[in-house]
C-alpha beads as a LAMMPS data file, in Angstrom:
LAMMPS data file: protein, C-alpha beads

304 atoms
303 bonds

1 atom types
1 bond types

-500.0 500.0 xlo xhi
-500.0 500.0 ylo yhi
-500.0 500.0 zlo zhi

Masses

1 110.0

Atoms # bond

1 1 1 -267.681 466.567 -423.239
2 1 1 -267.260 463.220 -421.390
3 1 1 -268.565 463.647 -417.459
4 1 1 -268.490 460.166 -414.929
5 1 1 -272.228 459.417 -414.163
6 1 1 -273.414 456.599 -412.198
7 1 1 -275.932 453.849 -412.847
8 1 1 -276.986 450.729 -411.063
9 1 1 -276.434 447.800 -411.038
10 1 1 -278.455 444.628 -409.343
11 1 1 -280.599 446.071 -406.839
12 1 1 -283.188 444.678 -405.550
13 1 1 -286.444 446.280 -403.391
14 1 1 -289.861 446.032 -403.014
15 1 1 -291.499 447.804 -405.373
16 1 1 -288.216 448.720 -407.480
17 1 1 -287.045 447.274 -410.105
18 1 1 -283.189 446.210 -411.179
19 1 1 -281.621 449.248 -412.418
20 1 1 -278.772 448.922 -415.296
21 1 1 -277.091 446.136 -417.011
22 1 1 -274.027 446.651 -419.121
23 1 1 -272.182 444.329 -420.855
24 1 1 -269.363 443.303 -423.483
25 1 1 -269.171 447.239 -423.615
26 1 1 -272.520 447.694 -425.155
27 1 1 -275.191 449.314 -423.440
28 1 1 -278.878 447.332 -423.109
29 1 1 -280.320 449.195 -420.571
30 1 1 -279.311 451.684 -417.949
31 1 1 -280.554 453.677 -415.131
32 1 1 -280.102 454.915 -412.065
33 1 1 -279.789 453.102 -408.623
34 1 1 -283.293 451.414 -407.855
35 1 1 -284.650 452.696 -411.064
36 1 1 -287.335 451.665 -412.983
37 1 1 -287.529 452.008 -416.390
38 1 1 -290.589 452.324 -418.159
39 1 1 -290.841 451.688 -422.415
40 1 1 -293.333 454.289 -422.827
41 1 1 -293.579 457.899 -421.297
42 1 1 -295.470 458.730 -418.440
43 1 1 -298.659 460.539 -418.614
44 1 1 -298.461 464.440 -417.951
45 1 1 -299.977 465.535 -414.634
46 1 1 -300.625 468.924 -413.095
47 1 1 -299.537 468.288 -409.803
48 1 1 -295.649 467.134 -410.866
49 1 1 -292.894 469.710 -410.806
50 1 1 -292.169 469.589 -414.650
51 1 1 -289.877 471.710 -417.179
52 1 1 -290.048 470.397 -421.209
53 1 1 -291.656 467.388 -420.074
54 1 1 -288.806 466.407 -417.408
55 1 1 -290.763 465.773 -414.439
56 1 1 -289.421 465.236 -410.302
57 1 1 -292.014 463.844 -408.116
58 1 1 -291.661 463.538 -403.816
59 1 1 -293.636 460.338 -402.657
60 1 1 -293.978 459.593 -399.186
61 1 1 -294.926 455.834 -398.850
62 1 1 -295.114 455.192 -402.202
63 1 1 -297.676 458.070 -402.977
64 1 1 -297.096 461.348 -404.599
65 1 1 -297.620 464.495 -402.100
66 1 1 -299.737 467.088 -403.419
67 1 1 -297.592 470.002 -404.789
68 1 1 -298.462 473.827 -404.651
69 1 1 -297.549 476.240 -407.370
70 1 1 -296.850 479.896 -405.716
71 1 1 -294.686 482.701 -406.429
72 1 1 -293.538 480.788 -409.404
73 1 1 -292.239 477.648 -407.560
74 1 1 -293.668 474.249 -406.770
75 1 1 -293.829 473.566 -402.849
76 1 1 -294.974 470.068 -401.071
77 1 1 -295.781 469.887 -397.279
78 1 1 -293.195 467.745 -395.494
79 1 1 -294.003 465.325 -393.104
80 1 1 -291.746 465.381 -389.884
81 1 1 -289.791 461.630 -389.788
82 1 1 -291.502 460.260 -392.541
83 1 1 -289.317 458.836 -395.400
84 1 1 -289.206 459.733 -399.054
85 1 1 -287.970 459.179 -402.426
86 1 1 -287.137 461.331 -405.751
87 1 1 -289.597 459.719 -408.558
88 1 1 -287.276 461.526 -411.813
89 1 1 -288.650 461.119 -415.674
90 1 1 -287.060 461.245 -419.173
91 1 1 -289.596 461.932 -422.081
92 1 1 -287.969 461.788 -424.424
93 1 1 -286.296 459.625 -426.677
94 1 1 -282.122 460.053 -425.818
95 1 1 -280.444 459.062 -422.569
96 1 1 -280.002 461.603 -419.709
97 1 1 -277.808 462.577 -417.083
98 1 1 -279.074 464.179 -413.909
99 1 1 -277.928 466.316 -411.726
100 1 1 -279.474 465.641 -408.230
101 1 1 -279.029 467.536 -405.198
102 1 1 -281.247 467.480 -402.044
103 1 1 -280.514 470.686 -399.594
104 1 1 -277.875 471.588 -401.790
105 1 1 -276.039 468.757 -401.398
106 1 1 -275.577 465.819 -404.320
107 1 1 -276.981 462.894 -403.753
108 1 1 -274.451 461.058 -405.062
109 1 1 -271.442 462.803 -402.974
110 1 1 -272.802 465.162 -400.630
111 1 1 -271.111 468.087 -402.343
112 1 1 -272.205 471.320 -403.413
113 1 1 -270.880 472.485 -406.915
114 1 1 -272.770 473.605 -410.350
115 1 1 -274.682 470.894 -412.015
116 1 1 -272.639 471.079 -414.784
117 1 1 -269.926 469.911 -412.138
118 1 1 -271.958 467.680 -410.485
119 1 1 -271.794 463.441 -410.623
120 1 1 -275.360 462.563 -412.239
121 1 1 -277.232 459.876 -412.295
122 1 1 -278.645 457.959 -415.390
123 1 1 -281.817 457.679 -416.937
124 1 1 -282.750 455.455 -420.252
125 1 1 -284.871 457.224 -422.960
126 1 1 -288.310 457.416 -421.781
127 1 1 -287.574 455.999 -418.360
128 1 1 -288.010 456.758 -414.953
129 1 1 -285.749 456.371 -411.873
130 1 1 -286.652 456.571 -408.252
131 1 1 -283.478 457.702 -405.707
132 1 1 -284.204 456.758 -402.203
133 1 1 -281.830 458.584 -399.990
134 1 1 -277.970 459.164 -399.735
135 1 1 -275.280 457.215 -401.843
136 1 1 -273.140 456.147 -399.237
137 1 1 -271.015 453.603 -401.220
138 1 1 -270.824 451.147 -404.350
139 1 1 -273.413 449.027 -402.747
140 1 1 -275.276 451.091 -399.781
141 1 1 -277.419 454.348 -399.574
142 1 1 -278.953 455.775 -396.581
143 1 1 -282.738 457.049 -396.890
144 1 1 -283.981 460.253 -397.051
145 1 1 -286.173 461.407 -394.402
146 1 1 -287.614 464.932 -393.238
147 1 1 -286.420 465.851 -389.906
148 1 1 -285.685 469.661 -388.497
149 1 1 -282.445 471.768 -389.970
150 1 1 -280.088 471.389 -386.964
151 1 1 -280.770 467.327 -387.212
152 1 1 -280.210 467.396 -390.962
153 1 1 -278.065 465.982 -393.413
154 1 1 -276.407 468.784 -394.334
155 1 1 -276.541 470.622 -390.623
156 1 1 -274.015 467.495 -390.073
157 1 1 -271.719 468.649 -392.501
158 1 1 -271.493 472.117 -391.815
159 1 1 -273.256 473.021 -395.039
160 1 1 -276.670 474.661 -394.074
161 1 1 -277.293 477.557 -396.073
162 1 1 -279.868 475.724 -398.962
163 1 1 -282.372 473.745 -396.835
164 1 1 -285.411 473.133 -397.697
165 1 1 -285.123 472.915 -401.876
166 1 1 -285.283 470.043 -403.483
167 1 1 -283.364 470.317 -407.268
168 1 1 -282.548 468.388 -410.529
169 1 1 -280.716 469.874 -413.638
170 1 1 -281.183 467.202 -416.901
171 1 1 -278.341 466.893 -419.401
172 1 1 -278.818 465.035 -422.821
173 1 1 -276.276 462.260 -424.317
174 1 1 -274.148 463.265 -427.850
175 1 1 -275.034 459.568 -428.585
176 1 1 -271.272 458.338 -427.732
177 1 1 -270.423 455.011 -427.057
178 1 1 -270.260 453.801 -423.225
179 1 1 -267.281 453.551 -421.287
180 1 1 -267.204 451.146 -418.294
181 1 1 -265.363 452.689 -415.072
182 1 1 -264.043 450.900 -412.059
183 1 1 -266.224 451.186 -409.112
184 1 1 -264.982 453.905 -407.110
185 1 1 -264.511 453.191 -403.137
186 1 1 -266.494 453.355 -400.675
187 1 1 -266.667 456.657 -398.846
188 1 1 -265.912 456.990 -395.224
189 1 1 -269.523 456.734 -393.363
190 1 1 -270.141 459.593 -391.354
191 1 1 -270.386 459.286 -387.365
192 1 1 -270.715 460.971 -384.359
193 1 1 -266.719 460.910 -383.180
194 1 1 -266.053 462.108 -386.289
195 1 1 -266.109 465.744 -387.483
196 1 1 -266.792 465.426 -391.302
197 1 1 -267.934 469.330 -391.614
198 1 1 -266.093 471.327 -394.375
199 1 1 -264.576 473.916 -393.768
200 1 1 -266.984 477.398 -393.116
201 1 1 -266.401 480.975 -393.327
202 1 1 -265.796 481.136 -389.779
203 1 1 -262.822 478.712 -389.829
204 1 1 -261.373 479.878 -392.538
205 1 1 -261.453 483.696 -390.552
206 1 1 -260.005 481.991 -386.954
207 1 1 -257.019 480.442 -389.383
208 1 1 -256.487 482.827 -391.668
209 1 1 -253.627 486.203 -391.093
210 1 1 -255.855 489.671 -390.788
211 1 1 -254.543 492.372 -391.412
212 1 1 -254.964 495.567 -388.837
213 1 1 -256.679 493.433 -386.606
214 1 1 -257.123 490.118 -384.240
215 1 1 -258.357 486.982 -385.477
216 1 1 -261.600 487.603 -383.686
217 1 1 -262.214 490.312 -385.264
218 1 1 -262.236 488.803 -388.479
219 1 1 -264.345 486.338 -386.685
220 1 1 -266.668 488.871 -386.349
221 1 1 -266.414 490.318 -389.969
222 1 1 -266.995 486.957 -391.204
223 1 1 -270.066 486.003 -389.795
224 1 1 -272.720 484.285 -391.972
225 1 1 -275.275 486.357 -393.211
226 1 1 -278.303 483.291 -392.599
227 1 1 -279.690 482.193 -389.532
228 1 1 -278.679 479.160 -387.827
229 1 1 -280.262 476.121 -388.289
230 1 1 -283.129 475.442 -385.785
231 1 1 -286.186 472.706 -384.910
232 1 1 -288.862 473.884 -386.407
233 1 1 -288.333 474.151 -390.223
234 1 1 -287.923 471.155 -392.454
235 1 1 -284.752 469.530 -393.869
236 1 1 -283.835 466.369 -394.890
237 1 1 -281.838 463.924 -392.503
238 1 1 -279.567 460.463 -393.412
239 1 1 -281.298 457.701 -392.441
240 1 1 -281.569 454.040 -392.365
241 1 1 -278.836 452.395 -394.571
242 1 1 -280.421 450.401 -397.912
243 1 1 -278.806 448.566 -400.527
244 1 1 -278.247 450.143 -403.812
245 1 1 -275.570 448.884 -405.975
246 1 1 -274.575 451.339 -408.601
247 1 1 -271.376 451.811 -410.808
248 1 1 -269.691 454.703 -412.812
249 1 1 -269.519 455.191 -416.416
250 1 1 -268.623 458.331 -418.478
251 1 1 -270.883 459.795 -420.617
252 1 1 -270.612 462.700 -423.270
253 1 1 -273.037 465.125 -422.589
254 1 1 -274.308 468.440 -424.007
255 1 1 -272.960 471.066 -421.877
256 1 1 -276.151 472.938 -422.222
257 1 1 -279.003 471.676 -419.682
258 1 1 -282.304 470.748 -421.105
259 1 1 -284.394 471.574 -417.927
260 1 1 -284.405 472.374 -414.695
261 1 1 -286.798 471.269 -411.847
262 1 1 -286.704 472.702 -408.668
263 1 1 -289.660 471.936 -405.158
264 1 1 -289.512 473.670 -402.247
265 1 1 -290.784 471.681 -399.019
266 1 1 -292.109 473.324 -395.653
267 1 1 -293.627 471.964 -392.944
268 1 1 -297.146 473.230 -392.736
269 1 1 -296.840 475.874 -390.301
270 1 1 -294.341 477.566 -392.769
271 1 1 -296.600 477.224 -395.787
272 1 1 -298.940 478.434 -394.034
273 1 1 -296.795 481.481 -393.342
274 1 1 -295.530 482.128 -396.664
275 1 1 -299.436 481.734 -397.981
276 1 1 -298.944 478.855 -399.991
277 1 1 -301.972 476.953 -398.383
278 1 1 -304.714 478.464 -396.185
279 1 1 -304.840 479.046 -392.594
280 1 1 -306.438 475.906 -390.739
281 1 1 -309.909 476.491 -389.517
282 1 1 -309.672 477.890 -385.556
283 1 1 -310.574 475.093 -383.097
284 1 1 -312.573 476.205 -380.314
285 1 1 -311.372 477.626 -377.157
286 1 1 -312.050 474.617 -374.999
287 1 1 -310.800 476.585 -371.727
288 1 1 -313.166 480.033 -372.557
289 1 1 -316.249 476.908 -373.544
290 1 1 -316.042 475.796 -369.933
291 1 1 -315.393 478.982 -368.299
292 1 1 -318.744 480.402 -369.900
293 1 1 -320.942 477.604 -368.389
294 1 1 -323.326 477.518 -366.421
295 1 1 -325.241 475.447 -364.203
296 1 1 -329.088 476.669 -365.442
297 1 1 -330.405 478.844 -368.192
298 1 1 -331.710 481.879 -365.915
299 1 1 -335.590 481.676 -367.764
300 1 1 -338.604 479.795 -367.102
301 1 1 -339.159 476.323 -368.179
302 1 1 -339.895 475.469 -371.778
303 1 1 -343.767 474.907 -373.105
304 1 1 -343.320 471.444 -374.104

Bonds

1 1 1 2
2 1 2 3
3 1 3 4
4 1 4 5
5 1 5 6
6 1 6 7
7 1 7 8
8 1 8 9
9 1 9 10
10 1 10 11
11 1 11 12
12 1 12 13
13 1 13 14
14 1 14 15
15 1 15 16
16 1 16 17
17 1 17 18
18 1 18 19
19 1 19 20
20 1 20 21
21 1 21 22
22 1 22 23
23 1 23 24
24 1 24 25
25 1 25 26
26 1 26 27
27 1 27 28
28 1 28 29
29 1 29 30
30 1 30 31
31 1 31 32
32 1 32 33
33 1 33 34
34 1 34 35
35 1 35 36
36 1 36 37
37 1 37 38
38 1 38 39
39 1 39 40
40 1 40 41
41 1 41 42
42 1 42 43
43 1 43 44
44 1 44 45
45 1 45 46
46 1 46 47
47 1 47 48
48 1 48 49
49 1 49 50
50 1 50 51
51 1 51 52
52 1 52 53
53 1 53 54
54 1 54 55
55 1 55 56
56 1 56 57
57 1 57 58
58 1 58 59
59 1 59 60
60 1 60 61
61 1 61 62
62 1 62 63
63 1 63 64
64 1 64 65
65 1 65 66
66 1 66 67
67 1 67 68
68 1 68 69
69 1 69 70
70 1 70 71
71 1 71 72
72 1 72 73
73 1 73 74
74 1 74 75
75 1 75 76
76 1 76 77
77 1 77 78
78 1 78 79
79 1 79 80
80 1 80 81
81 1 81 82
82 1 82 83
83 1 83 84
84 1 84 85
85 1 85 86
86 1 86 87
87 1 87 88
88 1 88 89
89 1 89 90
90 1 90 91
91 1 91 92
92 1 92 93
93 1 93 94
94 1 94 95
95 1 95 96
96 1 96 97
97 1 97 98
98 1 98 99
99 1 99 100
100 1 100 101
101 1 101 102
102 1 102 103
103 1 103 104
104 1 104 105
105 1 105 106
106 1 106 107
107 1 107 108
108 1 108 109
109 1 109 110
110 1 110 111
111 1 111 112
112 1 112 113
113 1 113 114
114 1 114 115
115 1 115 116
116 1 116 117
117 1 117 118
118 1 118 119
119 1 119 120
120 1 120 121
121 1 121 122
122 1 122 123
123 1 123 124
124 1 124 125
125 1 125 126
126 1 126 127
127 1 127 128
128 1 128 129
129 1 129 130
130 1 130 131
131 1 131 132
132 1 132 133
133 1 133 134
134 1 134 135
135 1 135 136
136 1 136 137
137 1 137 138
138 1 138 139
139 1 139 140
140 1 140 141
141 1 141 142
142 1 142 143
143 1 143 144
144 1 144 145
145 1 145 146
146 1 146 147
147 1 147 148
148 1 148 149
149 1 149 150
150 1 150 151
151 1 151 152
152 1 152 153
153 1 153 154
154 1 154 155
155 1 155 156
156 1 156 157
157 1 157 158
158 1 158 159
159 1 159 160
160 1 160 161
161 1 161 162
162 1 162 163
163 1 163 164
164 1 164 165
165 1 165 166
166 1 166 167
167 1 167 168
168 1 168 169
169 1 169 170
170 1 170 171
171 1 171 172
172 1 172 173
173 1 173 174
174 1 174 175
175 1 175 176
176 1 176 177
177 1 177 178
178 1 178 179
179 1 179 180
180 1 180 181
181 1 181 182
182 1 182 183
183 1 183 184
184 1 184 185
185 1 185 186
186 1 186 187
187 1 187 188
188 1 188 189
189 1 189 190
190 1 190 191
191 1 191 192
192 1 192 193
193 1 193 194
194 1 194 195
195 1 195 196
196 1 196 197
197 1 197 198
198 1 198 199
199 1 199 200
200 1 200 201
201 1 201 202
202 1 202 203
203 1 203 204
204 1 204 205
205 1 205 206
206 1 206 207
207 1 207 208
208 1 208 209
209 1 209 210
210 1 210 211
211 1 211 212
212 1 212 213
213 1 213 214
214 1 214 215
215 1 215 216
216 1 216 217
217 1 217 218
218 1 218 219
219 1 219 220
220 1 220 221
221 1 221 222
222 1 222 223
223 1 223 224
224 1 224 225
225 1 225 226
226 1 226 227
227 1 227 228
228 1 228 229
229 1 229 230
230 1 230 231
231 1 231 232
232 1 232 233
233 1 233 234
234 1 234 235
235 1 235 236
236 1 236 237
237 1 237 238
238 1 238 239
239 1 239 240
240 1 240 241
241 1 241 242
242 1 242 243
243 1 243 244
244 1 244 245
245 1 245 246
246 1 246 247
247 1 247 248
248 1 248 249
249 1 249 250
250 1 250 251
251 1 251 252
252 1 252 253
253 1 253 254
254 1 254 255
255 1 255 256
256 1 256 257
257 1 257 258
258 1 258 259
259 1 259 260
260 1 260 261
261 1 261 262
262 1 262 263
263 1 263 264
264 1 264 265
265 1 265 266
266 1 266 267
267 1 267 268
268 1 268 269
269 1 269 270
270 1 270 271
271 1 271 272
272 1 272 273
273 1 273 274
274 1 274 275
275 1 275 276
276 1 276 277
277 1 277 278
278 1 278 279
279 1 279 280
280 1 280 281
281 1 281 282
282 1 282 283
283 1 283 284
284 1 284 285
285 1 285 286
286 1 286 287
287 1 287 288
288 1 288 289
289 1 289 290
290 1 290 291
291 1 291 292
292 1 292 293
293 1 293 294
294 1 294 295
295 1 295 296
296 1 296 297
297 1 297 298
298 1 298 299
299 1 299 300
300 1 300 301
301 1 301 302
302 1 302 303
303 1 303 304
């Protein structure tokens, strides 16, 4: 079944390479926005988040973070402000589609549907891509970053019940030929005077008729069963804009998913928590150090 993917096209960064070239409707290489694409496969590591040889790495200034494997997951420690990017791999030998969502949000649109619904981006047969942050347009993406929930990404939109996860769902090609798509305008950036939230549980109760009762208390039926978001538990934010030039093309894909790759990221504190990494060892109590000294040790002088 045909699906509209996106690729790059002609962007330039340090340390990233161009991403996708297509022309006189052939394909001769393509790949996802600031993607670099590698003629050989990567070498296997224990510390990347890997299903069948598809493989998502976090790296936070260029280096991979350490990943923990507990309760059958992979979690990395987030770093509070500090960018990162999505490091994705293909092994093997067809071109893939991925489906790409940070906080439960695409990184392509911001939405939150199944992956099978989901825009994807593209990766060449044994390549590797890196996505840097939010596609914002044709031409601009804004990086990722870790920040608290209530500052994050999706907190902005109104859409905060899947911080904190980090997932990518990898669809193969039926070998069709590629079909070149207009580039799709530019969505409307996001600001402060302007309310892009959708639409919440709670809205939908204040708006819709009840029946038997008031609209608040339907408003009170209808309240979410998660916490709020708050400032101490990681999430991802939208920050500084980058250029990324990318453009849509359809692709026919095999409905069934290859592999799935999912990380969780905490702060410490929390990993701590959940035991994913051990306590840190107790500092002394400066304040009960000073309050047990003394002046002199009450004994006689040492015998030199």
């Amino acid at each position: 079944m045909f699906k509209k993917v996106l690729v790059g096209i002609a962007a330039f960064a340090a340390f990233i390479a161009l991403s996708v070239c297509v022309a006189d409707y052939g394909l001769r290489r393509a790949a996802a926005a600031e993607a670099e694409v590698t003629s050989t496969p990567l070498e296997p590591l224990d510390t990347v988040a890997a299903e069948n040889g598809f493989s998502v790495e976090v790296l936070i200034d260029g280096a991979p973070t350490t990943e923990y494997a507990a309760r059958g997951r992979r979690y990395i420690e987030a770093l509070e402000n500090a960018e990162y990017e999505l490091r994705i791999h293909n092994p093997t030998s067809s071109r893939v589609a991925v489906a790409l969502s940070v906080d439960g949000l695409n990184t392509i649109d911001a939405r939150h549907t199944s992956a099978w619904d989901a825009h994807k981006w593209v990766i060449e047969p044994y390549g590797t891509i890196s996505v840097r942050g939010w596609q914002m347009s044709s031409e601009n993406a804004r990086r990722f970053y870790f920040t608290t929930e209530r500052d994050s990404y999706a907190a902005k939109l109104g859409q905060a019940a899947n911080l904190g996860v980090v997932s990518a769902v990898f669809f193969r090609e039926r070998n069709q030929p590629v079909t070149i798509m207009p580039v799709t305008p530019a969505p409307k950036p996001y600001t402060k005077d302007e309310d892009r939230r959708a639409p919440t549980a709670n809205d939908r109760a204040e708006s819709a008729p009840t029946r038997g009762g008031t609209v608040a208390g339907a408003k009170e039926r209808s309240i979410q069963p998660y916490p709020p978001p708050d400032d101490e538990s990681a999430a991802t934010g939208i920050g500084r804009s980058v250029r990324n030039d990318v453009q849509w093309i359809h692709m026919d894909l095999d409905p069934k998913a290859v592999a799935e790759v999912t990380i969780r990221y905490e702060y410490r504190a929390a990993l701590v928590k959940l035991g994913i990494i051990p306590r840190d060892y107790p500092r002394p109590n400066v304040l009960d150090r000073r309050e047990r000294a003394q002046g002199f040790d009450p004994k006689y002088c040492p015998v030199p």
